[in-house]
C-alpha positions in Angstrom: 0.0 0.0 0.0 1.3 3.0 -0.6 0.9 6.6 1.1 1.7 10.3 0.2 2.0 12.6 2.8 3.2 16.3 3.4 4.8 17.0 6.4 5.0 20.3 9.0 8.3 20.6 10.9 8.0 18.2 14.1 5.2 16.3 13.1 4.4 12.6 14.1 2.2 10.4 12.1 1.8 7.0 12.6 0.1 4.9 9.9 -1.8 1.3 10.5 -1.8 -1.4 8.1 -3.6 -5.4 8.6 -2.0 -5.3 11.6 1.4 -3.5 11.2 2.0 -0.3 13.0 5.2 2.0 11.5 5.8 5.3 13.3 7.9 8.4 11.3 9.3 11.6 12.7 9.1 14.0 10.3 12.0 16.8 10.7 11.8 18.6 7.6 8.9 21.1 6.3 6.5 20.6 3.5 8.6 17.3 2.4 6.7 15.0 0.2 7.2 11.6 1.0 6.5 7.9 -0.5 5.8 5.4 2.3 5.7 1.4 0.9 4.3 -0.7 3.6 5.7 -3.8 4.0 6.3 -7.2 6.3 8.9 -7.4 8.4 11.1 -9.7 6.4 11.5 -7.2 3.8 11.2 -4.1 6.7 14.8 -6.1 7.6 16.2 -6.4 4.1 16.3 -3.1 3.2 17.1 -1.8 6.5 20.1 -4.1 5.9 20.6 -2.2 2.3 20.4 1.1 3.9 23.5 -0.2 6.2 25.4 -0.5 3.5 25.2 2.8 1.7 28.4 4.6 1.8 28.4 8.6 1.0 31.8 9.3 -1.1 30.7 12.8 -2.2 31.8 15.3 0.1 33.3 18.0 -2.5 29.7 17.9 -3.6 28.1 18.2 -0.7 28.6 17.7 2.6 26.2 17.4 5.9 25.9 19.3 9.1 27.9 19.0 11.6 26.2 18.2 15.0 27.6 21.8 16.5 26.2 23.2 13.8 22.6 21.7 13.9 22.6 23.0 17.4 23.7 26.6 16.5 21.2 27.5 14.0 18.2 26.1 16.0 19.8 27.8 19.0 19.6 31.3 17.2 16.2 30.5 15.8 14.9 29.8 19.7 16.9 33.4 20.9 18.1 35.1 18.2 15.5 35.3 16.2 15.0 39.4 16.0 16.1 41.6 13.2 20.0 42.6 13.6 19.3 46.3 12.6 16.5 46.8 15.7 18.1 48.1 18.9 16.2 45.9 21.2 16.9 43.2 23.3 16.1 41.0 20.4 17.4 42.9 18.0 20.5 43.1 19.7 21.1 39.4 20.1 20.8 38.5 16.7 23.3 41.2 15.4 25.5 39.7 18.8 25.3 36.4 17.0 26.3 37.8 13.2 29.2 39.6 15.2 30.7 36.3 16.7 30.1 34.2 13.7 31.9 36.9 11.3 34.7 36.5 13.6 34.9 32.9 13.2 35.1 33.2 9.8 38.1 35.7 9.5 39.9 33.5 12.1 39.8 30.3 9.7 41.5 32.2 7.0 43.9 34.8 9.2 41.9 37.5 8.4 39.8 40.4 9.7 36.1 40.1 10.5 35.7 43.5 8.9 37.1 41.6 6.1 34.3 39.1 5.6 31.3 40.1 4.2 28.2 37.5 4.1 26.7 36.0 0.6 24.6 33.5 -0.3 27.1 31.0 -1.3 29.6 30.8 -4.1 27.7 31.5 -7.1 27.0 34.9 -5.9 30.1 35.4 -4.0 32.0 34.4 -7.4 29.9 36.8 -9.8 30.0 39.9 -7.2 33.8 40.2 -6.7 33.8 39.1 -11.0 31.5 42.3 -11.8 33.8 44.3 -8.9 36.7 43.9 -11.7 34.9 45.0 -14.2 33.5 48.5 -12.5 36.7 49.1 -10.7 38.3 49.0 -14.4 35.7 51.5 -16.1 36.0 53.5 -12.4 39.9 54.2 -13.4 39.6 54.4 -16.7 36.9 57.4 -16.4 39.7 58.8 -13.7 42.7 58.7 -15.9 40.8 60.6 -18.5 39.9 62.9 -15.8 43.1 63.8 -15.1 44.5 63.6 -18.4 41.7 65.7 -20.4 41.8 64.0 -23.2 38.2 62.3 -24.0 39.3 61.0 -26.9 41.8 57.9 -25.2 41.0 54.8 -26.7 38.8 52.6 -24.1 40.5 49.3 -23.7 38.2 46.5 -22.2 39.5 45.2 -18.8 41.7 41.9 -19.5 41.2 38.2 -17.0 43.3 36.1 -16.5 41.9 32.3 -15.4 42.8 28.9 -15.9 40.4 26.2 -17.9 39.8 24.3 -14.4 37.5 26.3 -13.4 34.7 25.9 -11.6 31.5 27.0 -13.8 30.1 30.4 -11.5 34.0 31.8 -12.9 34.0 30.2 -16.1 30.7 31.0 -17.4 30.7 34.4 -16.1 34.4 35.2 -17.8 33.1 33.9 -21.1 29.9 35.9 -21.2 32.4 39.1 -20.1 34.3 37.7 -23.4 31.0 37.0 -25.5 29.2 40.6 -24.9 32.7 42.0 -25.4 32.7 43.4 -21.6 36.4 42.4 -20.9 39.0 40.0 -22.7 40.1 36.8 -21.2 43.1 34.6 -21.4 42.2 31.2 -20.3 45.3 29.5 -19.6 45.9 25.9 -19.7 47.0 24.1 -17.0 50.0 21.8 -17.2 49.5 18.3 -18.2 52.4 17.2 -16.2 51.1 18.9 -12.9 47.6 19.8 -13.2 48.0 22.8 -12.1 48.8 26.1 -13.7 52.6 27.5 -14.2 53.3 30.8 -12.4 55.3 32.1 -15.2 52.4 31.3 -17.8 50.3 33.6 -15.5 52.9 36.7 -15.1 53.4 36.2 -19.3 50.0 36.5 -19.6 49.5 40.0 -17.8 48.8 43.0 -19.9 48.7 46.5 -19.3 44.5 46.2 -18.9 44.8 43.2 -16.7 42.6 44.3 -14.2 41.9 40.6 -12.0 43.6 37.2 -11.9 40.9 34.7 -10.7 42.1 31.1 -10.5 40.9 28.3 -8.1 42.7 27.3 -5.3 42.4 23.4 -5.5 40.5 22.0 -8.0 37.0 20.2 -7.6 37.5 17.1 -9.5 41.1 16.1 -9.0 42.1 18.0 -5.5 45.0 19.3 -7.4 46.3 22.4 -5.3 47.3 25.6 -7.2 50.3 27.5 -6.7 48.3 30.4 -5.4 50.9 31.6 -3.0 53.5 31.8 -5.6 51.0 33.7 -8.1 50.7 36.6 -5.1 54.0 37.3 -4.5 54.5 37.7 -8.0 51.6 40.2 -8.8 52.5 42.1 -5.4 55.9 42.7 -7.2 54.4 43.7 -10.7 52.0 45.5 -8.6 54.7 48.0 -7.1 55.7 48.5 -10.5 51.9 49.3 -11.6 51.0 52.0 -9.3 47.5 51.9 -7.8 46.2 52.8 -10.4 46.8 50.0 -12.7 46.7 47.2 -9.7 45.6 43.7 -10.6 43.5 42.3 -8.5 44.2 38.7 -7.1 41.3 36.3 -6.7 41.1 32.9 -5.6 37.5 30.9 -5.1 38.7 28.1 -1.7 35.1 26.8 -1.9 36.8 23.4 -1.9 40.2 23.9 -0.2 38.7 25.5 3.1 38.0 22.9 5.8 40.6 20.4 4.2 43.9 22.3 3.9 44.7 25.1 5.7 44.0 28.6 3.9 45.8 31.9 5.4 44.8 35.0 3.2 48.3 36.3 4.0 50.6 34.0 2.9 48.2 33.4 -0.2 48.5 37.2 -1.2 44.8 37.7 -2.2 42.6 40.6 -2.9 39.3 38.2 -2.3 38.7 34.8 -1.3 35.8 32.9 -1.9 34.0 30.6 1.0 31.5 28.5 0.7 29.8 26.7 3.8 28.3 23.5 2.3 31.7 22.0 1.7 32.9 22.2 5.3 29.8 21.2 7.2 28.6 24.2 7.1 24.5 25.3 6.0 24.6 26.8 2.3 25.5 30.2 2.5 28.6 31.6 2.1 31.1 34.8 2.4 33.9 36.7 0.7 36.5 37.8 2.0 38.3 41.5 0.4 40.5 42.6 1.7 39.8 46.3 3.6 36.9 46.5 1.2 36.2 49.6 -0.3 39.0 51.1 0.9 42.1 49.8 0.1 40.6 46.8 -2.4 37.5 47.9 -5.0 33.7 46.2 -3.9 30.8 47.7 -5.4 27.8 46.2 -4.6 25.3 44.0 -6.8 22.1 45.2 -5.5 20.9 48.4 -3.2 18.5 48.6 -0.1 18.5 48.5 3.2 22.4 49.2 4.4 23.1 45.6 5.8 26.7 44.6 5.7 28.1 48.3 5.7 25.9 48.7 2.5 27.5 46.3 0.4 25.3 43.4 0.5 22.0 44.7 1.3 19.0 42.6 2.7 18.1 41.4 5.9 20.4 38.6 7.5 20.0 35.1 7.2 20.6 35.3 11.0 20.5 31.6 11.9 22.5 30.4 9.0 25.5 33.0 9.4 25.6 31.4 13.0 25.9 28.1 11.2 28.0 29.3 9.0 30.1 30.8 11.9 30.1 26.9 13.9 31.2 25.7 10.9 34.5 28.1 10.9 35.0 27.6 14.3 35.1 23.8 13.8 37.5 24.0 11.1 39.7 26.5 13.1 40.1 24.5 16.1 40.4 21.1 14.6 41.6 21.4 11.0 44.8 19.1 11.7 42.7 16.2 13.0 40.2 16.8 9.8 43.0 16.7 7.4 45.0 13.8 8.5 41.8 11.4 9.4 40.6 11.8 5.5 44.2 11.9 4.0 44.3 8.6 5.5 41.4 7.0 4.5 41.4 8.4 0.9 45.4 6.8 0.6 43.7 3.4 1.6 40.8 4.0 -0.7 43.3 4.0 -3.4 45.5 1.0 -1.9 43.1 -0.7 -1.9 42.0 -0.3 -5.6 45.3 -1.0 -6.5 45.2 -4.4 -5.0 41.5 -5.6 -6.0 41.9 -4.0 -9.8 45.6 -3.4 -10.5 46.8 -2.1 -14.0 42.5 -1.7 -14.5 42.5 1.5 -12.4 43.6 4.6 -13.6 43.8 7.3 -10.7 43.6 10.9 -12.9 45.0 13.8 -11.0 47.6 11.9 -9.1 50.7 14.1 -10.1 54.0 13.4 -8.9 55.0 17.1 -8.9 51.6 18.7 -7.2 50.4 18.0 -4.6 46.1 17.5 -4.0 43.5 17.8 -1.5 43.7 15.1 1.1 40.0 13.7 0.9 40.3 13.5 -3.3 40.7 10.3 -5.5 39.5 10.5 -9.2 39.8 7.2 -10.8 38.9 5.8 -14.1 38.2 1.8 -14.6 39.7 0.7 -17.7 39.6 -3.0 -17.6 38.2 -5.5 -20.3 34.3 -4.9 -18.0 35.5 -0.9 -18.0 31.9 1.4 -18.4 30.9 4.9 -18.2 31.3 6.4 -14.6 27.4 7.1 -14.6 27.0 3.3 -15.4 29.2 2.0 -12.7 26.6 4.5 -10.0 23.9 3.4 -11.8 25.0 -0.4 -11.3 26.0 0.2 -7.7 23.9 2.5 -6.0 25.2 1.3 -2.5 27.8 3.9 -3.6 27.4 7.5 -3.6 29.8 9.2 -5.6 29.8 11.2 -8.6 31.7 11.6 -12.2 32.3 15.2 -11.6 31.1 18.6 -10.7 27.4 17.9 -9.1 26.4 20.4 -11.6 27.5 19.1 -14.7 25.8 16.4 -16.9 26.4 12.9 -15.9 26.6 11.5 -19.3 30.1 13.6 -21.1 33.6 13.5 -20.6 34.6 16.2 -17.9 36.3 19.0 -19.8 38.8 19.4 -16.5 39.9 15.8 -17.0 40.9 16.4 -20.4 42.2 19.8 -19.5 44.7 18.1 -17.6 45.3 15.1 -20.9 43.0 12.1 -19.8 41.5 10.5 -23.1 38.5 10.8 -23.6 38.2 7.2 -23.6 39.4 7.0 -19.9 37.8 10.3 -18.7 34.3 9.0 -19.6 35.0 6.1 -17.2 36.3 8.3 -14.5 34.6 8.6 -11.1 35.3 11.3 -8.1 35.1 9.5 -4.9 35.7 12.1 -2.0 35.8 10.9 1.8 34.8 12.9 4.6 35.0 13.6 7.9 33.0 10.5 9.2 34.8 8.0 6.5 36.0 5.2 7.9 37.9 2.1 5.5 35.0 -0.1 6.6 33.1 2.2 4.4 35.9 1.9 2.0 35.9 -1.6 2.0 32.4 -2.4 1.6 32.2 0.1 -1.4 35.4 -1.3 -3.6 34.0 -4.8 -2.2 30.8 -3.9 -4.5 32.7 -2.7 -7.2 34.5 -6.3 -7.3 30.8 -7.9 -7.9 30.2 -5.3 -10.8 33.3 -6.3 -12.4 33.0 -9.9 -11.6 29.7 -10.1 -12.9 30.5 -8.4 -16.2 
């Protein structure tokens, strides 16, 4: 028999069938739900499937930590008042944004004047994008000032990225490039490293480069980019420049933060780019700019009410920045124990897929002169059974994993596997398996177990 239900948050239904009485908690909001009644026997079956699901897509998504859960329901019991009213309420919701901002700025060696709240990294990504592009026109206009000569040529502002990208920076660049708003050098990144070469960025600089954006460790193979080395190159160039003629240094750590350790200092950025759902986090996000609107150009997307020192207007997503704010905090105080527990898991994940499959693995990204994120294998299966990745999930859902980005089609090559020379033949077989947290080589070894039985049945 089957039931469809919508649920309200905290509500208990129990549901009666010949005899057999099932109970369900419902902890979500207007969640539509498919209940299949059935006898014990098979109640005990799948419960026993269930068990064996293993999650292997944390650079996806990832879920909320415990300390986190408790934080935003916290500030939704206490801290539920607008931040901008001067009341009690008031008051302790802004006390909340205050603390969690701080947080933030601490688990990247910032400021909390630095860090500015967003949505996530879509928005956080095409806000400090469009900054570029006004900043350039901005001194453009003033050098003709000055000058008082309207007839200068207008040159377009000039990007520099690398083909890695993650699509909220790609796209964006190529629609600059398409409606002839700015030029942009894509450059390629090394097929002997995965990653891009410093000099290959510096060569690449013109006199209208006005931003550098490039990733800090890559989505798909965990391949870290030589970010650090990239800023202290620009700061010299810079000095050279003047002010006026600065290029800006960009770098989205949506999937670095909450594995590695990420210090805005010694990485030399103008902006960073955070986003909370990779580090057990809710999904929002923030950027951090450094002194922003002072020293480094932000001009906001949108106008209204004054919120975040009128650069991101709108009323605060108070319970989610304190989530947000846990999040950091965790990451801050424990990012050593993070780091190592999934850089050890993820090294037997691939041990042991060497010793099940041998020479019919192929682990992509796994450069002997770069180094990668420590939760990240991206392996291809290129035996005489060898399939698409999306047919080896398909086959195997006990596993969940992905082929790439969450965002792209399921079904094509990814373009940053053959960015970096995988065949095409081996790149549609690829699969990202990325451990988290809570991975433990049980999971690992129940999940290559049921990749054996594909093979072996094929």
């Amino acid at each position: 028999m089957h039931h469809w239900c919508r649920s309200l948050l905290g509500l208990k239904l129990t549901l009666s069938d010949s005899g057999r009485r099932l109970t369900f908690n419902f902890n979500y909001s207007l969640i539509k739900l498919k209940f299949i009644l059935i006898d014990s026997q098979q109640t005990q079956s799948i419960q026993h499937l269930a068990s064996k699901m293993v999650y292997l897509d944390y650079n996806a998504t990832t879920p909320l930590a415990d300390e986190v859960i408790q934080a935003i329901t916290h500030s939704l019991s206490v801290a539920w008042g607008n931040p901008s009213s001067c009341h009690d309420i008031g008051t302790k919701a802004n006390h909340v944004i205050k603390e969690a901002r701080q947080h933030v700025a601490s688990m990247i060696g910032a400021k909390a004047t630095d860090i500015i709240f967003t949505s996530g990294g879509t928005e956080g990504n095409n806000w400090i994008l469009q900054t570029a592009v006004q900043h350039y026109q901005k001194a453009f206009e003033a050098k003709i000032k000055s000058i008082g000569d309207m007839d200068v040529k207008r040159n377009k502002p000039h990007f520099i990225t690398s083909n890695i990208e993650h699509d909220s920076i790609k796209l964006v660049l190529e629609h600059f490039k398409d409606q002839e708003i700015a030029d942009v050098t894509f450059l390629p990144v090394s097929k002997s490293s995965g990653a891009v070469h410093v000099e290959d960025v510096v060569a690449a600089v013109t006199p209208s480069t006005v931003m550098i954006s490039i990733m800090l460790a890559n989505n798909e193979t965990g391949v870290i980019q030589p970010i650090s080395d990239i800023g202290r190159r620009i700061k010299s160039i810079n000095r050279q420049r003047g002010d006026n003629q600065r290029i800006l240094l960009h770098t989205d750590a949506a999937q670095a933060i909450g594995k590695i350790g990420v210090n805005v200092e010694d990485l030399g950025v103008d902006y960073l780019t955070i986003v909370g759902h990779k580090f057990y986090g809710p999904r929002i996000g923030a950027v951090y700019v450094l002194n922003p609107g002072t020293s480094t150009p932000l001009y906001p997307l949108f106008f209204g009410g004054g919120q975040e020192r009128n650069l991101r207007p709108g009323t605060e997503n108070t319970p989610m920045i304190a989530g947000l704010g846990k999040a950091a905090e965790l990451v801050h105080i424990n990012l050593d124990l993070y780091s190592s527990k999934m850089q050890e898991v993820r090294d037997y994940l691939e041990e042991k897929l060497e010793s099940c499959f041998g020479d019919s693995v192929c682990f992509n990204g796994r450069f002997k002169d770069s180094q990668r994120l420590p939760n990240t294998c991206n392996v291809s299966f290129i035996g005489k059974s060898a399939m698409p990745g999306h047919e080896i999930l398909s086959q195997v859902p006990s596993i969940q994993a992905s082929v790439g980005a969450a965002c792209h089609a399921q079904d094509r090559p990814s373009h940053i596997l053959l960015a970096i020379g995988i065949s095409d033949f081996v790149a549609r077989r690829a699969l990202r398996i990325s451990v988290g947290r809570e991975t433990t080589k049980q999971d690992i070894d129940a999940a290559v177990q049921d990749l054996q039985k594909l093979f072996n049945k094929t």
